[in-house]
C-alpha positions as CSV (number, residue, x, y, z in Angstrom):
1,X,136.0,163.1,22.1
2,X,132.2,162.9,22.3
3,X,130.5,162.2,25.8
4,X,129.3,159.1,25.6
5,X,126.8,159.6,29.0
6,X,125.5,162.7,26.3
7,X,125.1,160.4,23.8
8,X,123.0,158.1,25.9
9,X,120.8,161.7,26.9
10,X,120.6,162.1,23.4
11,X,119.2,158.4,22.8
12,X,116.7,158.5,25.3
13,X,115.5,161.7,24.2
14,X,114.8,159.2,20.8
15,X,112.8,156.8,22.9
16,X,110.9,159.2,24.6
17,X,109.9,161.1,22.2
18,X,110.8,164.8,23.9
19,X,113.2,166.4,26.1
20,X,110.7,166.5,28.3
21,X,109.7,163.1,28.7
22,X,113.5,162.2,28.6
23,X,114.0,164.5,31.8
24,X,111.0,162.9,33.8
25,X,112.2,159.2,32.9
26,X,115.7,159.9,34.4
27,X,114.3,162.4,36.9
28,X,116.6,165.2,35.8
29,X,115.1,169.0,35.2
30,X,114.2,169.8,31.7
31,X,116.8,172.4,31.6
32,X,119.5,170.2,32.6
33,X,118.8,168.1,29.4
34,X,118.9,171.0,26.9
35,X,122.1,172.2,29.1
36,X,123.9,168.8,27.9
37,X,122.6,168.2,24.6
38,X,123.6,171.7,24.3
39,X,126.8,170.7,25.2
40,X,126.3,167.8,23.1
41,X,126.2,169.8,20.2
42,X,129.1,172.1,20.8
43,X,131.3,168.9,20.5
44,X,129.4,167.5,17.8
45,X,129.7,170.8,15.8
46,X,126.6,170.2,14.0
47,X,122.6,170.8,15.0
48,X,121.3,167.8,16.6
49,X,117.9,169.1,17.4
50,X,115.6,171.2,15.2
51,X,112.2,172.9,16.9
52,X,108.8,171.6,15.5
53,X,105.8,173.0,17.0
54,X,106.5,173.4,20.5
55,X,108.4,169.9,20.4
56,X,112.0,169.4,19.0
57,X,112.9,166.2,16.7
58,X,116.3,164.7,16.1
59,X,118.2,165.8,12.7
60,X,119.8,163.3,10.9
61,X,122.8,164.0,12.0
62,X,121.3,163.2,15.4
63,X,119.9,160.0,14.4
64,X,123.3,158.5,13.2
65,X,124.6,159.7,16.5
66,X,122.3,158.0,18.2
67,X,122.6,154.7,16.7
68,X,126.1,154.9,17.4
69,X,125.0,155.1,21.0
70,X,123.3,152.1,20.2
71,X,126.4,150.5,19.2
72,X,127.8,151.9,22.5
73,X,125.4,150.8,25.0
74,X,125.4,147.0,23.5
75,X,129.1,147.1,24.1
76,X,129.2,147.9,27.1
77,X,126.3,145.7,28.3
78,X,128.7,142.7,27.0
79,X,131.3,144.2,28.7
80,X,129.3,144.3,32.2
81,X,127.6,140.6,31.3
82,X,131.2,139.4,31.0
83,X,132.5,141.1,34.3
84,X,129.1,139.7,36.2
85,X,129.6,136.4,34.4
86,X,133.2,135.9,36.3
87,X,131.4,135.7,38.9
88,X,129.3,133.1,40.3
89,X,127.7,134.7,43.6
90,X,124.4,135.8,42.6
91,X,124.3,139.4,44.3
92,X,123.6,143.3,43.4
93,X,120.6,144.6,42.2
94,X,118.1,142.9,40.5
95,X,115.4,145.3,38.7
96,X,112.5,143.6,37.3
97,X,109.0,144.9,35.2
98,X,106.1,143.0,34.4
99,X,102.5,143.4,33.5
100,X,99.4,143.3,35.4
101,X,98.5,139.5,35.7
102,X,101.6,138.2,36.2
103,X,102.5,140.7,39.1
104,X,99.5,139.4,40.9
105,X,99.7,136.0,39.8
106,X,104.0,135.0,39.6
107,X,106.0,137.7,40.7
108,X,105.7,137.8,44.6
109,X,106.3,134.3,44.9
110,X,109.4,134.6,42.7
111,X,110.6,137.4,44.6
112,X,109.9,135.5,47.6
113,X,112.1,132.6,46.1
114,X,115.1,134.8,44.9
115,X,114.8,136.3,48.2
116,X,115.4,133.0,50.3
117,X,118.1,131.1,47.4
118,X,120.0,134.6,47.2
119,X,120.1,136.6,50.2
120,X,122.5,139.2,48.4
121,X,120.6,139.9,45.7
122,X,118.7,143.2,46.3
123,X,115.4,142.6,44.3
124,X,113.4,145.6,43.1
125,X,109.8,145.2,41.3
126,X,107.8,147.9,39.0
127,X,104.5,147.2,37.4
128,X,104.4,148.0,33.9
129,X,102.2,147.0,30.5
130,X,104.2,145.3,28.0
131,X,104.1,148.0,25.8
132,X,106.1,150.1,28.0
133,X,108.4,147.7,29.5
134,X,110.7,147.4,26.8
135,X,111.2,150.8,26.4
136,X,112.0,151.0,30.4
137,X,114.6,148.2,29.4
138,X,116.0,149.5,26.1
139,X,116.7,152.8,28.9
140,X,118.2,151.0,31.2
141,X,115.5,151.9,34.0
142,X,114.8,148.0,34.9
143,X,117.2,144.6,34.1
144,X,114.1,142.3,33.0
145,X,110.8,142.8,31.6
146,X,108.6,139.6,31.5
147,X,105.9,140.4,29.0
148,X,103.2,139.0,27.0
149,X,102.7,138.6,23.0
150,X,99.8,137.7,20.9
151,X,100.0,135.6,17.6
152,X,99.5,138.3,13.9
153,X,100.1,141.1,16.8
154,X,103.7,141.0,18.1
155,X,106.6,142.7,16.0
156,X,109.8,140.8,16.0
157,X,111.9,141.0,19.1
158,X,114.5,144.5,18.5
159,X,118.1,143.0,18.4
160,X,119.2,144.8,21.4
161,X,117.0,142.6,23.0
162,X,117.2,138.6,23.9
163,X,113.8,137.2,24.7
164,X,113.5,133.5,26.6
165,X,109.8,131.9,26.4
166,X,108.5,130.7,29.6
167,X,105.2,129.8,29.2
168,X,102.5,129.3,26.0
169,X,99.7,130.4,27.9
170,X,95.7,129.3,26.0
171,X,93.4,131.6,26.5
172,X,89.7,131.0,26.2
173,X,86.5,132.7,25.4
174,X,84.2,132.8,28.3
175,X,80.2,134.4,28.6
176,X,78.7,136.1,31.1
177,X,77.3,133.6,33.7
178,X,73.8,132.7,33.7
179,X,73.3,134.2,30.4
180,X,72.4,132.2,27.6
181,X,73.9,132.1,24.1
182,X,73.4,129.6,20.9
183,X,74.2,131.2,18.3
184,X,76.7,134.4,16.5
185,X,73.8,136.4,16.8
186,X,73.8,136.4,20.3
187,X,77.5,137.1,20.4
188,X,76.9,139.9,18.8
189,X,74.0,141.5,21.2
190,X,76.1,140.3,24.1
191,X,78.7,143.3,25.7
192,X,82.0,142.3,26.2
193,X,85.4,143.2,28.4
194,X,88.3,144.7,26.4
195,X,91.6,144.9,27.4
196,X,92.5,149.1,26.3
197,X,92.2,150.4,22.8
198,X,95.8,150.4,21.4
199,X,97.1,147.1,23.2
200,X,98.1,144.2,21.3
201,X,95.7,142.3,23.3
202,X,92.9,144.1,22.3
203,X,93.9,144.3,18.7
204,X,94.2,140.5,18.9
205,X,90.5,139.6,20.6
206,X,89.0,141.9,18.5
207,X,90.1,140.4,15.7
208,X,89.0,136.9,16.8
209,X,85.8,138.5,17.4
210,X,85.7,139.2,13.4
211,X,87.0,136.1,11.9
212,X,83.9,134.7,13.6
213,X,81.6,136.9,12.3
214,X,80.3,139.5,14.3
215,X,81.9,142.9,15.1
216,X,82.1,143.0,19.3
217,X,80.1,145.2,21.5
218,X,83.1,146.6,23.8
219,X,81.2,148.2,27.2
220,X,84.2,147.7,28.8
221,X,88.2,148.6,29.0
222,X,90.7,147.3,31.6
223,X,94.1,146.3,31.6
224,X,93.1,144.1,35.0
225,X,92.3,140.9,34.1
226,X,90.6,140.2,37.7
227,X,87.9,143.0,36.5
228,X,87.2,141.2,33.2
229,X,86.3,137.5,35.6
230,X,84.2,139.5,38.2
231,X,82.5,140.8,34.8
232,X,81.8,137.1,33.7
233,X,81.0,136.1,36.8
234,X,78.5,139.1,37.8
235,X,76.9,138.0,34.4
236,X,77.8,141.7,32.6
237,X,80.2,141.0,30.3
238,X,81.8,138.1,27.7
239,X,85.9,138.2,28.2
240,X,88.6,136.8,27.0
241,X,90.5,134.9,29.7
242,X,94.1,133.0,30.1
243,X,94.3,129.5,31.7
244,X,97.1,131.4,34.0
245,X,94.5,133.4,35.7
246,X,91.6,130.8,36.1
247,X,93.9,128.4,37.0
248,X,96.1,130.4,39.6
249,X,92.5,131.7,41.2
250,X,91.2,128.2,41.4
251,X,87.5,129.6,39.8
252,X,85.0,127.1,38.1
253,X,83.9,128.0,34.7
254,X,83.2,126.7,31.5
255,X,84.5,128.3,28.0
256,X,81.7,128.5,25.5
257,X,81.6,126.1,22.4
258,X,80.1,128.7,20.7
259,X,83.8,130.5,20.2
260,X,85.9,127.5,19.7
261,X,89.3,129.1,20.1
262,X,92.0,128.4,22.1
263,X,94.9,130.2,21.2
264,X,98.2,130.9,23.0
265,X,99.6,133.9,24.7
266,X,103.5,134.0,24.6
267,X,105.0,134.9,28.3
268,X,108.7,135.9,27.8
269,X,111.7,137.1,29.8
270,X,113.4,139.7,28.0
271,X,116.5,141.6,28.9
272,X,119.2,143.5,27.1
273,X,121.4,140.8,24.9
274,X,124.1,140.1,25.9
275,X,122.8,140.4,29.9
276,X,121.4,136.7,29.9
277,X,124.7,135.8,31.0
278,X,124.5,138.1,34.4
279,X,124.0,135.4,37.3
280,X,121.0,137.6,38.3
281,X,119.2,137.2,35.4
282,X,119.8,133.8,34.9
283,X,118.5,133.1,38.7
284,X,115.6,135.2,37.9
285,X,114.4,133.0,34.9
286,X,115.1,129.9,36.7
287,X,112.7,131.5,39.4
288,X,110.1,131.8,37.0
289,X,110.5,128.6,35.1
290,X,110.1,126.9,38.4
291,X,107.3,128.8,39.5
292,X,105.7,128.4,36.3
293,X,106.2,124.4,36.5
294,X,105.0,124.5,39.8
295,X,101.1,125.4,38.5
296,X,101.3,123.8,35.9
């Protein structure tokens, strides 16, 4: 019979991309991955790796495996799920990714909450982007991922995962302060704050930025959002900023007519399907609803 903990080596191997990258996410030595896929192979009695460059890929013989482990892993999430389910007490560990803002925003004062309504649950936190995040869950590494989503930019939802929306989120064009602008044509001499090439909310602004006309002058890249409002408010930069964040902070500006766009950021809770049944992750996404309604 096939190892099924192999088969789950083999699989992340898939989502990583390389044995290396596999043995660093489970912190494991590179040679004790080829060791067991080795192994792997042996019982498989067929090649499940073939070298390409200095990298290896999957065969397909490989990438049927692996979506049996697929199959596998679902299983026996439901299987956990049902075992947690039958039980009320909200307890264990709770291991929970999320992206910039909301870590500095929503997260500590959810923690804080879990900490005093469940005193056995044993909460861990790791910051993440969203791209990565559901990777980290689809591995196993964390139990919840609470990410964002941008509308024309967001694939569908995997169907390993189950995503729960807990906040549309508007987010609003804002210029640099005490720098004047009438017209598209000063939109386009004006420099701007990016979120990083190759993020879904870059893609998205930039695209906004286009259906009004102008192609954007990007100075500057950060994933922290706080950097893009110091921008705008040191007068250096136009951003793109969610009501979450000048809400939360309690800062005084004004979005420009000029870009009269308020579109919505999904906020979601995702988590393996069949886990939204675990009392943990239920209390968890009660936290955040609440928190959520709380500054609203």
């Amino acid at each position: 019979m096939l190892d099924v903990r192999k088969m789950v080596l083999l699989r992340e191997v898939r989502l990583r991309g390389s044995i290396s990258a596999a043995a660093h996410s489970l912190s494991y030595s590179h040679s004790a991955v080829s060791q067991q896929l080795s192994a792997l192979e042996k019982q498989a009695g067929v090649p499940l790796l073939e070298k390409v460059g200095r990298g290896v890929r999957l065969t397909p013989a490989a990438e049927d495996l692996v979506a049996h482990a697929d199959e596998i892993v679902a299983i026996l999430e439901r299987a956990e799920s049902n075992l947690a389910a039958s039980d009320r007490s909200v307890r264990g560990v709770l291991r929970i990714a999320a992206f910039t803002t909301i870590s500095r925003l929503a997260v500590p004062p959810v923690i804080a909450r879990l900490h005093d309504e469940h005193p056995d649950l044993d909460v861990r936190y790791r910051q993440v982007e969203p791209e990565n995040g559901l990777q980290m869950l689809s591995a196993r590494r964390v139990d919840v991922v609470i990410a964002d989503s941008y509308p024309g930019t967001s694939e569908s939802v995997p169907s390993e995962f189950t995503a729960d929306l807990l906040l549309r989120d508007p987010i609003r064009v804002y210029l640099p302060v005490s720098v004047e602008a009438t017209s598209i044509d000063d939109l386009r001499r004006m420099r701007w704050v990016f979120e990083p090439s190759g993020s879904e909310a870059h893609a998205f602004t930039r695209r906004l930025c286009q259906q009004r006309g102008f192609d954007p002058d990007v100075a500057y890249e950060s994933p922290d959002l706080l950097f893009h409002l110091r921008l705008v408010q040191e007068g250096l930069a136009g951003a793109f900023l969610p009501d979450l964040l000048v809400r939360d902070l309690g800062v005084r500006l004004e979005s420009t007519p000029l870009f009269d766009v308020h579109n919505l950021r999904d906020i979601s809770l995702f988590c393996r399907a069949g886990a939204e049944r675990r009392p943990a992750i239920a209390a968890c996404r009660q936290a955040f609803v609440e928190q959520f309604d709380e500054g609203s």
